[in-house]
PyMOL Python script that loads the backbone (N, CA, C, O; Angstrom):
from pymol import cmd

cmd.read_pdbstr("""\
ATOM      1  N   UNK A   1       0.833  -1.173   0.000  1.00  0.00           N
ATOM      2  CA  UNK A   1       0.000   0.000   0.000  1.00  0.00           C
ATOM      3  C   UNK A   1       0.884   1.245   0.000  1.00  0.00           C
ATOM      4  O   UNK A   1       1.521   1.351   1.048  1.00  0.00           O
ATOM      5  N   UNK A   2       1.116   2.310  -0.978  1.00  0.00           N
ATOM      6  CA  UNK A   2       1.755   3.253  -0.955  1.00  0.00           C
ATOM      7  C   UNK A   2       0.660   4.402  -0.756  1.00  0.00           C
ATOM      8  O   UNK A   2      -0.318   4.578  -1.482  1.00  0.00           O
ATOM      9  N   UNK A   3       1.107   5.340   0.660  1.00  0.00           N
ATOM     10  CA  UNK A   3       0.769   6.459   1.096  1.00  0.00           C
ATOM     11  C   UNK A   3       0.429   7.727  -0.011  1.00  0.00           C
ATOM     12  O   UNK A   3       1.329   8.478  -0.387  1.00  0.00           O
ATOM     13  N   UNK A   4      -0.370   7.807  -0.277  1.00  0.00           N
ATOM     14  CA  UNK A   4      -0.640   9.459  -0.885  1.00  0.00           C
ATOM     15  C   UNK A   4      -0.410  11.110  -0.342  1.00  0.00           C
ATOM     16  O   UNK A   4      -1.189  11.651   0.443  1.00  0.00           O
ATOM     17  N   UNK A   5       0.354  11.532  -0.706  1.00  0.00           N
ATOM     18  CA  UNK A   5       0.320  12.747   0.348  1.00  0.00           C
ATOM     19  C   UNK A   5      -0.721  13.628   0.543  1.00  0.00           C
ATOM     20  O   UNK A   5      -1.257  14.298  -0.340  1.00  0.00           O
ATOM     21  N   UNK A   6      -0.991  13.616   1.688  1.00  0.00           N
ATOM     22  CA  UNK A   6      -2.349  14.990   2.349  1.00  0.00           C
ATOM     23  C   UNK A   6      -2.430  16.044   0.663  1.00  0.00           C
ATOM     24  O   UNK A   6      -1.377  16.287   0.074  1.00  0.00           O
ATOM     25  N   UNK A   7      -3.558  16.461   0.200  1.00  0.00           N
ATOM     26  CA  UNK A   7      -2.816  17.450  -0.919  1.00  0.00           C
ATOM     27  C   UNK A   7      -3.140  18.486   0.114  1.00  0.00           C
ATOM     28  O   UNK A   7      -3.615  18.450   1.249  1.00  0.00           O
ATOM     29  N   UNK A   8      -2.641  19.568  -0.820  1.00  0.00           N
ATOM     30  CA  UNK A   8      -2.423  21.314  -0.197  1.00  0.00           C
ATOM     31  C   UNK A   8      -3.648  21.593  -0.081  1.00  0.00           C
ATOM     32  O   UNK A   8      -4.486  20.966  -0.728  1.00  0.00           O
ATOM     33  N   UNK A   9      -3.952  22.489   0.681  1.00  0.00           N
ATOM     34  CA  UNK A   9      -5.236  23.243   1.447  1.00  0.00           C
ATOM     35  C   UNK A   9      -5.263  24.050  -0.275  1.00  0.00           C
ATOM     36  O   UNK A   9      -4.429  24.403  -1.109  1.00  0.00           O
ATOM     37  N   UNK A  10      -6.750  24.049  -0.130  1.00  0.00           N
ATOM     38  CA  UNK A  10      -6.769  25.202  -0.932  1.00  0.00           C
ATOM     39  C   UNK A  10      -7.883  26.461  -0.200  1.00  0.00           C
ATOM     40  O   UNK A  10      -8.637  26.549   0.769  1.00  0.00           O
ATOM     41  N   UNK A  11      -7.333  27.478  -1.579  1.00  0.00           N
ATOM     42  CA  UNK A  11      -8.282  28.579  -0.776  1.00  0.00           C
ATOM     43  C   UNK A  11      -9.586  28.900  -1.556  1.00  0.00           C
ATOM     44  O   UNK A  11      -9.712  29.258  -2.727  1.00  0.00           O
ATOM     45  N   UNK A  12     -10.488  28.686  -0.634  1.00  0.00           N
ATOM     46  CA  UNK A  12     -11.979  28.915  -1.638  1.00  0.00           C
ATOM     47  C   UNK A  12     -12.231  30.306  -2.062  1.00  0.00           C
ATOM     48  O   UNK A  12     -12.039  31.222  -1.262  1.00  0.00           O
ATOM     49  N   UNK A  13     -12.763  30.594  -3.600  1.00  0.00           N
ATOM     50  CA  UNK A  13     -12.985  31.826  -3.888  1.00  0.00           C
ATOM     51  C   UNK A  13     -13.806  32.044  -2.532  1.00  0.00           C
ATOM     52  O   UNK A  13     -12.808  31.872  -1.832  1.00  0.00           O
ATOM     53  N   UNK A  14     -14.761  32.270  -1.643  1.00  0.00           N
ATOM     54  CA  UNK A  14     -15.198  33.254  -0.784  1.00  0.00           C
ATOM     55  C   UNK A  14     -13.803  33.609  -0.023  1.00  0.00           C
ATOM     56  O   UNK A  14     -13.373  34.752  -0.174  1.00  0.00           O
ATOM     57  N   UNK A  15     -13.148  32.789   0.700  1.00  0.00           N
ATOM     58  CA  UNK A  15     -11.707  33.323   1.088  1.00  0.00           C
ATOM     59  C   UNK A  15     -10.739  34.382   0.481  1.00  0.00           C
ATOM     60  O   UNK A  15     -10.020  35.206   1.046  1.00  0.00           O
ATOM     61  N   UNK A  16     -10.900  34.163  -0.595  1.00  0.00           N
ATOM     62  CA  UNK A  16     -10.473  35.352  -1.413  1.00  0.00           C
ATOM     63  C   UNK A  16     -10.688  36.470  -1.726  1.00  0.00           C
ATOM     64  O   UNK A  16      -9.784  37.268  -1.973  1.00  0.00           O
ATOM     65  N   UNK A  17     -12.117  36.794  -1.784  1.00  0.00           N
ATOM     66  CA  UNK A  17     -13.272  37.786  -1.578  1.00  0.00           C
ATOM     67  C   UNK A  17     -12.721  38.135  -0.559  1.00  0.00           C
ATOM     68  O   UNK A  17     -11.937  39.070  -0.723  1.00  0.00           O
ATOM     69  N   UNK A  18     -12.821  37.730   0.518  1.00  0.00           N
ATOM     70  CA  UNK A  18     -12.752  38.128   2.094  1.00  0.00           C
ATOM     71  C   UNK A  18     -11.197  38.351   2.428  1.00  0.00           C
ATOM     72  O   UNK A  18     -10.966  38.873   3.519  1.00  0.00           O
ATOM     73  N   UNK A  19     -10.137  38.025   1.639  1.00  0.00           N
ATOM     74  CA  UNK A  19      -8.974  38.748   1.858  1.00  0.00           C
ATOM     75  C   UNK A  19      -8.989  39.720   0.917  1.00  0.00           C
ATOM     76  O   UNK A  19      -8.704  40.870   1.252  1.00  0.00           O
ATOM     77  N   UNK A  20      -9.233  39.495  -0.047  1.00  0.00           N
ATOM     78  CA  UNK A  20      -9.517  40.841  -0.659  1.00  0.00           C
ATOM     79  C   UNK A  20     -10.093  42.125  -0.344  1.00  0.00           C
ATOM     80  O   UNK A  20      -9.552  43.223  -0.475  1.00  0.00           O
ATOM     81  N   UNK A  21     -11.244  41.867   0.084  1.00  0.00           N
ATOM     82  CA  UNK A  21     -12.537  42.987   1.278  1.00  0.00           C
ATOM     83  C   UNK A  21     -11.017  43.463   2.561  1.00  0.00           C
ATOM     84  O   UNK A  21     -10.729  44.645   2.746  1.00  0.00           O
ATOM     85  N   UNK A  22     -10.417  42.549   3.127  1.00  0.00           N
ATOM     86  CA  UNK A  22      -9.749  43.336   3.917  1.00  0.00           C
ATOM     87  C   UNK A  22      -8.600  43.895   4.103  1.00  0.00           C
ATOM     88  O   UNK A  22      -8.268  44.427   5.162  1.00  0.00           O
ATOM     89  N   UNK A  23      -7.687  43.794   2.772  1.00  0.00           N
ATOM     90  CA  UNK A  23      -6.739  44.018   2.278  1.00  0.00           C
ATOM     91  C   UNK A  23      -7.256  45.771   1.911  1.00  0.00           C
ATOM     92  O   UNK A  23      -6.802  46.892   2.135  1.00  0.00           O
ATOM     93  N   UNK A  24      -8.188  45.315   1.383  1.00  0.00           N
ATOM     94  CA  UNK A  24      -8.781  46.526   0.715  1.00  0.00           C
ATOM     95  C   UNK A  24      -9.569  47.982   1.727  1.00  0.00           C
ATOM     96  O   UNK A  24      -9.826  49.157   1.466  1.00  0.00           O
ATOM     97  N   UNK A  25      -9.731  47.096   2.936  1.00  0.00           N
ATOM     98  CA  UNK A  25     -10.703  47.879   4.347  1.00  0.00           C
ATOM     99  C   UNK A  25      -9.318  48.550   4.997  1.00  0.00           C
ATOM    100  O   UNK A  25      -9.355  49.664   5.521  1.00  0.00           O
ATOM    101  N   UNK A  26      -7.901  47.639   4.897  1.00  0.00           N
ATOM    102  CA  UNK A  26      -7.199  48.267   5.519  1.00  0.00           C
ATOM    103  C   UNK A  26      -6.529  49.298   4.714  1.00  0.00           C
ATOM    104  O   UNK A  26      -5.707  49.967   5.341  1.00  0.00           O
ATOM    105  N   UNK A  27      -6.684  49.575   3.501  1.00  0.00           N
ATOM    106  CA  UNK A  27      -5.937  50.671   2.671  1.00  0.00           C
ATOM    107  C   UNK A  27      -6.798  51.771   2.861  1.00  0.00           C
ATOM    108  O   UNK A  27      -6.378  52.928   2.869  1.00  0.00           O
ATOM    109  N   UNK A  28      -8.122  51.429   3.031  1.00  0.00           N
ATOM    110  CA  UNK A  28      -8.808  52.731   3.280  1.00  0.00           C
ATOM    111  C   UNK A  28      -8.987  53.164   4.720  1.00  0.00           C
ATOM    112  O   UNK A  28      -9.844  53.951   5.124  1.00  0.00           O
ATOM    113  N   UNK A  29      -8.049  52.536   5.453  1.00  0.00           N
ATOM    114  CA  UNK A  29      -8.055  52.764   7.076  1.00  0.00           C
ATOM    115  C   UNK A  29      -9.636  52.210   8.097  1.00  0.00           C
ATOM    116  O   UNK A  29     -10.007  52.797   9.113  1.00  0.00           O
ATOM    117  N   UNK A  30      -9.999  51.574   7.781  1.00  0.00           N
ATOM    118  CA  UNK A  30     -11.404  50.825   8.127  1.00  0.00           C
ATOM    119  C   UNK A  30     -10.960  49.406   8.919  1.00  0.00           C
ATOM    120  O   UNK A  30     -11.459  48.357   8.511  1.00  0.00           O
ATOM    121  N   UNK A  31      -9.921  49.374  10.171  1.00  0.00           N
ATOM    122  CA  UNK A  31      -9.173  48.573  10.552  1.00  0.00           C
ATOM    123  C   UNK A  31     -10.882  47.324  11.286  1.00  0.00           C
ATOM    124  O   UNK A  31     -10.698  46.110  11.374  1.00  0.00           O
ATOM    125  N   UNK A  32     -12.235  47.921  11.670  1.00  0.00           N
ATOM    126  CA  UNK A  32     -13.137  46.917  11.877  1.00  0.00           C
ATOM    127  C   UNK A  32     -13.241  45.917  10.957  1.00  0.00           C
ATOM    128  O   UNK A  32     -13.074  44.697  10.944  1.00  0.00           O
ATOM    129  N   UNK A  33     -13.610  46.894  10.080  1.00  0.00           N
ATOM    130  CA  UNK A  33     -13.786  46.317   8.844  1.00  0.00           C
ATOM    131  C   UNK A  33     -13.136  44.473   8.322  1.00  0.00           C
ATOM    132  O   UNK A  33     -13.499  43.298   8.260  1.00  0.00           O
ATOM    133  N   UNK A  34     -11.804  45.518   8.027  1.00  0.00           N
ATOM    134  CA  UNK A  34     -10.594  44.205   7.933  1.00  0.00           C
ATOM    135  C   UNK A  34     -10.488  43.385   8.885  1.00  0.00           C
ATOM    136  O   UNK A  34      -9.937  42.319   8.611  1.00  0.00           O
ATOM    137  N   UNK A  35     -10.965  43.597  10.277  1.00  0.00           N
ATOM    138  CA  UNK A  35     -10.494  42.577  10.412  1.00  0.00           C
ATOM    139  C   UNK A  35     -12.087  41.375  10.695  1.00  0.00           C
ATOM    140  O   UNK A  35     -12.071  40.354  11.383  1.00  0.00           O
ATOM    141  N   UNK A  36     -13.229  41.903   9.968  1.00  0.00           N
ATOM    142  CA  UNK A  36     -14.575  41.008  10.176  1.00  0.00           C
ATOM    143  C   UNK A  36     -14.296  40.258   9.128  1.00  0.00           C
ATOM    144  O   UNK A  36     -14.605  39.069   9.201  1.00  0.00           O
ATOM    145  N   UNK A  37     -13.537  40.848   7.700  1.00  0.00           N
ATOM    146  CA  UNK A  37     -13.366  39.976   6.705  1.00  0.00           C
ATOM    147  C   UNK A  37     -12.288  38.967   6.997  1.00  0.00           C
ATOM    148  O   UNK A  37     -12.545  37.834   6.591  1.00  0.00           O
ATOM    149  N   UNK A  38     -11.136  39.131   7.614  1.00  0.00           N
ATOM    150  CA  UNK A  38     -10.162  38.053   7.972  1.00  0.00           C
ATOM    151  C   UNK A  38     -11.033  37.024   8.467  1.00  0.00           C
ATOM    152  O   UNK A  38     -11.223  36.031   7.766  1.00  0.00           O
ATOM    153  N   UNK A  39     -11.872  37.198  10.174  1.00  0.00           N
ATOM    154  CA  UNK A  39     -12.302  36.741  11.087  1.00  0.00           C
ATOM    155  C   UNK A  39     -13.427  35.364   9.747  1.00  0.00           C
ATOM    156  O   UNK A  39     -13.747  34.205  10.014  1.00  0.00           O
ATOM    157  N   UNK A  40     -13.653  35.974   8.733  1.00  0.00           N
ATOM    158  CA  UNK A  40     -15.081  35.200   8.268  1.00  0.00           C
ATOM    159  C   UNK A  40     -13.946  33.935   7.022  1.00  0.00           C
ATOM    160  O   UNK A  40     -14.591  33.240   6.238  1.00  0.00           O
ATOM    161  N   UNK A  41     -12.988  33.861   7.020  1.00  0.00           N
ATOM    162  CA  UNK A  41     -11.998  33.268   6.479  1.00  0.00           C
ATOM    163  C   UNK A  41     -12.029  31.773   6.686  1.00  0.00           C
ATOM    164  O   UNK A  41     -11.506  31.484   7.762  1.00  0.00           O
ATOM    165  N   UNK A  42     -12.516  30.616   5.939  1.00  0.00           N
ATOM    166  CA  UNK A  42     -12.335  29.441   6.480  1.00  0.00           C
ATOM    167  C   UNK A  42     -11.236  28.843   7.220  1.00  0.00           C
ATOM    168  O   UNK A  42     -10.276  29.608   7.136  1.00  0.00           O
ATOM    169  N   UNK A  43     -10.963  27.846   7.886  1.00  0.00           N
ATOM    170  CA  UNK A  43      -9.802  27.047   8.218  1.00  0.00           C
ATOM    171  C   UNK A  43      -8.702  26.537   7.139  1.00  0.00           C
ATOM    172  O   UNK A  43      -7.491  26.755   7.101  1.00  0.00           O
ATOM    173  N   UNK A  44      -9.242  26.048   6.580  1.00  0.00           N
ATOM    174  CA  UNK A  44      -8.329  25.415   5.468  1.00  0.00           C
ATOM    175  C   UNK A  44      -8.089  26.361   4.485  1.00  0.00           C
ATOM    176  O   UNK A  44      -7.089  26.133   3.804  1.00  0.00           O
ATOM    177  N   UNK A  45      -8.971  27.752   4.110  1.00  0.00           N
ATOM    178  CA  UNK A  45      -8.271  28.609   3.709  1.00  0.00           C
ATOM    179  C   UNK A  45      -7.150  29.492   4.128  1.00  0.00           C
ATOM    180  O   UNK A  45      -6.424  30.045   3.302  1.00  0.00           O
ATOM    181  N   UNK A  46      -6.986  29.644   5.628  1.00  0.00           N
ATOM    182  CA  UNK A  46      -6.024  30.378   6.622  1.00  0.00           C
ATOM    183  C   UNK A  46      -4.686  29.084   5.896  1.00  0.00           C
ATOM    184  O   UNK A  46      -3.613  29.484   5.446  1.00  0.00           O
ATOM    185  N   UNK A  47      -4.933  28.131   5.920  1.00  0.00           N
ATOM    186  CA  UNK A  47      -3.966  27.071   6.428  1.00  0.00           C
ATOM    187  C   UNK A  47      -3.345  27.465   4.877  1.00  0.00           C
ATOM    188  O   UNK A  47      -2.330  28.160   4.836  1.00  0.00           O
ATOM    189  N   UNK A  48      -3.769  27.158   4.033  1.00  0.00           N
ATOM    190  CA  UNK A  48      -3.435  27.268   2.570  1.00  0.00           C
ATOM    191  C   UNK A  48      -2.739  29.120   1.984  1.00  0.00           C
ATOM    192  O   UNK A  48      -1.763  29.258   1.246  1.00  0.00           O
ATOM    193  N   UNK A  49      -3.330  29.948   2.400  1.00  0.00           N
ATOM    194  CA  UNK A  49      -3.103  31.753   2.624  1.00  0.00           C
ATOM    195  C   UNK A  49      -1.692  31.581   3.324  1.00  0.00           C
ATOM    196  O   UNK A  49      -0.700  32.077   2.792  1.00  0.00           O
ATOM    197  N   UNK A  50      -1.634  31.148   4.062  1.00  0.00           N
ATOM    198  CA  UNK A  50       0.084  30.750   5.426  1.00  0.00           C
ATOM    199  C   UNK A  50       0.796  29.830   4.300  1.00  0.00           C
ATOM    200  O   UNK A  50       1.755  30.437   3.825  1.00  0.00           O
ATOM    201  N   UNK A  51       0.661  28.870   3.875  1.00  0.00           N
ATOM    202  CA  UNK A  51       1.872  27.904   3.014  1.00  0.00           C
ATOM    203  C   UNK A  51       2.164  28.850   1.910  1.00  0.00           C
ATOM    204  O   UNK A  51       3.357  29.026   1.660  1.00  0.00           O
ATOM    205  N   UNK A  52       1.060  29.652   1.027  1.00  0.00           N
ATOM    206  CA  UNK A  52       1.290  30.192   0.185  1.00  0.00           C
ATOM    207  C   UNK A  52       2.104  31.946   0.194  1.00  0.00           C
ATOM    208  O   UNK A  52       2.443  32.601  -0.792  1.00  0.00           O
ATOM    209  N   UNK A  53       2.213  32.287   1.538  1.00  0.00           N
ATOM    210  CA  UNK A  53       2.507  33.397   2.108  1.00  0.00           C
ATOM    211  C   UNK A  53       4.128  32.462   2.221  1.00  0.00           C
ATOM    212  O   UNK A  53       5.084  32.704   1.485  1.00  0.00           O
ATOM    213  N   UNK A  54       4.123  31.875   2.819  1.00  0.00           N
ATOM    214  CA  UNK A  54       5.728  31.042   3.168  1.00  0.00           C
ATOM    215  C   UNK A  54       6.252  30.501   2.191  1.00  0.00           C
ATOM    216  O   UNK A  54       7.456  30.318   2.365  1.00  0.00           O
ATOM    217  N   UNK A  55       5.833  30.132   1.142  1.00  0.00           N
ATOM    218  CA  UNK A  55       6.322  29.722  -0.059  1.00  0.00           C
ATOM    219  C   UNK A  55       7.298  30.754  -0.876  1.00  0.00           C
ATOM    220  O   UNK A  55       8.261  30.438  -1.575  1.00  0.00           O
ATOM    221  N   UNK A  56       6.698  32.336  -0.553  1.00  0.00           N
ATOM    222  CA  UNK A  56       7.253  33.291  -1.308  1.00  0.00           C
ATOM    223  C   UNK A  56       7.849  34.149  -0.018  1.00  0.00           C
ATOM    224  O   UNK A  56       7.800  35.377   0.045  1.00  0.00           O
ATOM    225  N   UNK A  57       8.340  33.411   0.855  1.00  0.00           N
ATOM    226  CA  UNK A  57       9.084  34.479   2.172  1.00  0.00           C
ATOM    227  C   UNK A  57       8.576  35.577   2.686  1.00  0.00           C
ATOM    228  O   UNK A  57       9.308  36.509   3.021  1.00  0.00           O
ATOM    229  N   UNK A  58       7.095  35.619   2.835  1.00  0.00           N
ATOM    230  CA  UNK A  58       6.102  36.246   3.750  1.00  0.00           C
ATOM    231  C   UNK A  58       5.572  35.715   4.768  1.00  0.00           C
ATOM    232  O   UNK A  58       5.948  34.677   5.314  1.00  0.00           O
ATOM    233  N   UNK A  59       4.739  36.347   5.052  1.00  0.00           N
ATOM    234  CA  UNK A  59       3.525  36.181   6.251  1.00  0.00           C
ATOM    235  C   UNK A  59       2.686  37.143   6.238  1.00  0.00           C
ATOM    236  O   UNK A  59       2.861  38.165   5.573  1.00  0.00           O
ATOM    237  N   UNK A  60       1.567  36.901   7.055  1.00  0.00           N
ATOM    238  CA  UNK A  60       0.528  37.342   7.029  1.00  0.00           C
ATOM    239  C   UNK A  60       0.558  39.009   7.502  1.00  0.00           C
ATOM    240  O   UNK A  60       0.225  39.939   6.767  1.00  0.00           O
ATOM    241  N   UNK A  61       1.162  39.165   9.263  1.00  0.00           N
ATOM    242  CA  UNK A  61       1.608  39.935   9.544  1.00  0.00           C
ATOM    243  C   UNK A  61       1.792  41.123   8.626  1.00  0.00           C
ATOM    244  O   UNK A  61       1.114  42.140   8.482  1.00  0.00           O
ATOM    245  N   UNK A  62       3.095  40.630   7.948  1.00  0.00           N
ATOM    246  CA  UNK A  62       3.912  41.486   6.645  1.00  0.00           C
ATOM    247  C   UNK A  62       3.185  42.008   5.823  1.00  0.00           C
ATOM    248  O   UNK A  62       3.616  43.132   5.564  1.00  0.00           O
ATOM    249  N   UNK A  63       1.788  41.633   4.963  1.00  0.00           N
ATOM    250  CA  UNK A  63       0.691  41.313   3.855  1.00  0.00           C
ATOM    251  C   UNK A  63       0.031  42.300   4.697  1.00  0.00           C
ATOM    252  O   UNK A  63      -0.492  43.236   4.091  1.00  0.00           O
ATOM    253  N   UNK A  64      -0.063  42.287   6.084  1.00  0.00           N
ATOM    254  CA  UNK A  64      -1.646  43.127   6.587  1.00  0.00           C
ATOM    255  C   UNK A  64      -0.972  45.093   6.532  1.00  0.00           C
ATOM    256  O   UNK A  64      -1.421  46.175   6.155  1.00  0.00           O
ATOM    257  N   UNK A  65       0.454  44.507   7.235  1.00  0.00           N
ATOM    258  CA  UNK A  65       1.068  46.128   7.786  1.00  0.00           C
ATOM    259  C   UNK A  65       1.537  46.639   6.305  1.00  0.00           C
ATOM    260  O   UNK A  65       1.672  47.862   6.267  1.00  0.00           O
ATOM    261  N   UNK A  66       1.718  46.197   5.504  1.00  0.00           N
ATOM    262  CA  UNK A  66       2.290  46.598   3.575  1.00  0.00           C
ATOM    263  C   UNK A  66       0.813  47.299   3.516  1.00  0.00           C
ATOM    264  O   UNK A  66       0.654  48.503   3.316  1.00  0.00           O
ATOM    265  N   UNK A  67      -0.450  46.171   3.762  1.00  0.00           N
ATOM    266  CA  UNK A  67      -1.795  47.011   3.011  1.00  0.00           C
ATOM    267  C   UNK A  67      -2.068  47.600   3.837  1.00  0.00           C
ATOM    268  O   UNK A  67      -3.087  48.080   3.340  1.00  0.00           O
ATOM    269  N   UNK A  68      -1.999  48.201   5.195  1.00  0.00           N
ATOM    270  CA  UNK A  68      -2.317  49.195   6.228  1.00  0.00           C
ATOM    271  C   UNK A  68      -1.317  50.293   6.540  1.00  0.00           C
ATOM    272  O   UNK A  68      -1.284  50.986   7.557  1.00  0.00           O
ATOM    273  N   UNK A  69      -0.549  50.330   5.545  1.00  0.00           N
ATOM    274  CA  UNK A  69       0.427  51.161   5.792  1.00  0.00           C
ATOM    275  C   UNK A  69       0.958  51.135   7.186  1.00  0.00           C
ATOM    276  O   UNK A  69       0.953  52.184   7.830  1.00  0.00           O
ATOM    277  N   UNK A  70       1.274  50.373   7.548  1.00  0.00           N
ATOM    278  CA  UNK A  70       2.112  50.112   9.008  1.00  0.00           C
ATOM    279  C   UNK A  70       1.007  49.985  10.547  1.00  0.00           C
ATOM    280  O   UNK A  70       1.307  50.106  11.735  1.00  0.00           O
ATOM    281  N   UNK A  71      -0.269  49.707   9.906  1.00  0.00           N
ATOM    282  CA  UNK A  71      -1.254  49.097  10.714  1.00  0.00           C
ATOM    283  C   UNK A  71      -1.359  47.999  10.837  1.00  0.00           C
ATOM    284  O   UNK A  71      -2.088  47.548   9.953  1.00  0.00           O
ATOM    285  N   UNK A  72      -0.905  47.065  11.679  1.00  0.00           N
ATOM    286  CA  UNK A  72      -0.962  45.523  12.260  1.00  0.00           C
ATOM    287  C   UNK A  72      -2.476  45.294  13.175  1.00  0.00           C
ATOM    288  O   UNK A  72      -2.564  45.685  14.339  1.00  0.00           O
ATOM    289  N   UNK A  73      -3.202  44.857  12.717  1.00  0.00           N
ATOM    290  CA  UNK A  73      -4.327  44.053  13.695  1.00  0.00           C
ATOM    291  C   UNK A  73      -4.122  43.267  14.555  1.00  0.00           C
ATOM    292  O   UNK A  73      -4.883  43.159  15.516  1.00  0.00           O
ATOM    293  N   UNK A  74      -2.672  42.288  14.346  1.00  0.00           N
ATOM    294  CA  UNK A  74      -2.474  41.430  15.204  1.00  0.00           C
ATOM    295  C   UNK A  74      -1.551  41.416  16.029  1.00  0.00           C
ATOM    296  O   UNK A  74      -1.224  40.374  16.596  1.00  0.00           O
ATOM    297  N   UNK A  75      -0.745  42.993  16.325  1.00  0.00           N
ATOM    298  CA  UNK A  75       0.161  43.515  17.156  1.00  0.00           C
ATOM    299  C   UNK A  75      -0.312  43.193  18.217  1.00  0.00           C
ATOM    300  O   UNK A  75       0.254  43.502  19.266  1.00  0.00           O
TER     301      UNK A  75
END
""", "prot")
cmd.dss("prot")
cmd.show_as("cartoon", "prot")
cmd.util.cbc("prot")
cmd.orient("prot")
């Protein structure tokens, strides 16, 4: 019996919407905003958003304070 590997999380278009909505809440300084759209983010989309953030030597952190101009939610 040979093992299959787990595949990669993916991210569902509503996840995307909803990083998008708060990417977009934090450029216009609407820090509630951004962060109801993070908060509404599936699991396995967070999980998949993080590999794909680490894949290219980011994080989330980095992604929020770039689109908030040096506003962190999760400071």
């Amino acid at each position: 019996m040979t093992l299959q590997p787990a595949p990669a999380p993916r991210i569902s278009l509503m996840a995307l919407a909803d990083l998008r909505d708060a990417l977009t809440a934090l450029e216009l300084g609407q820090a509630p905003t951004a962060i109801t759209a993070l908060m509404a983010i599936d699991a396995e989309s967070w999980r998949a958003v993080e590999q794909r953030l680490a894949a290219v030597g980011g994080d989330l952190r980095t992604l929020l304070g770039r689109a908030g101009n040096g506003f962190n939610p999760l400071a």
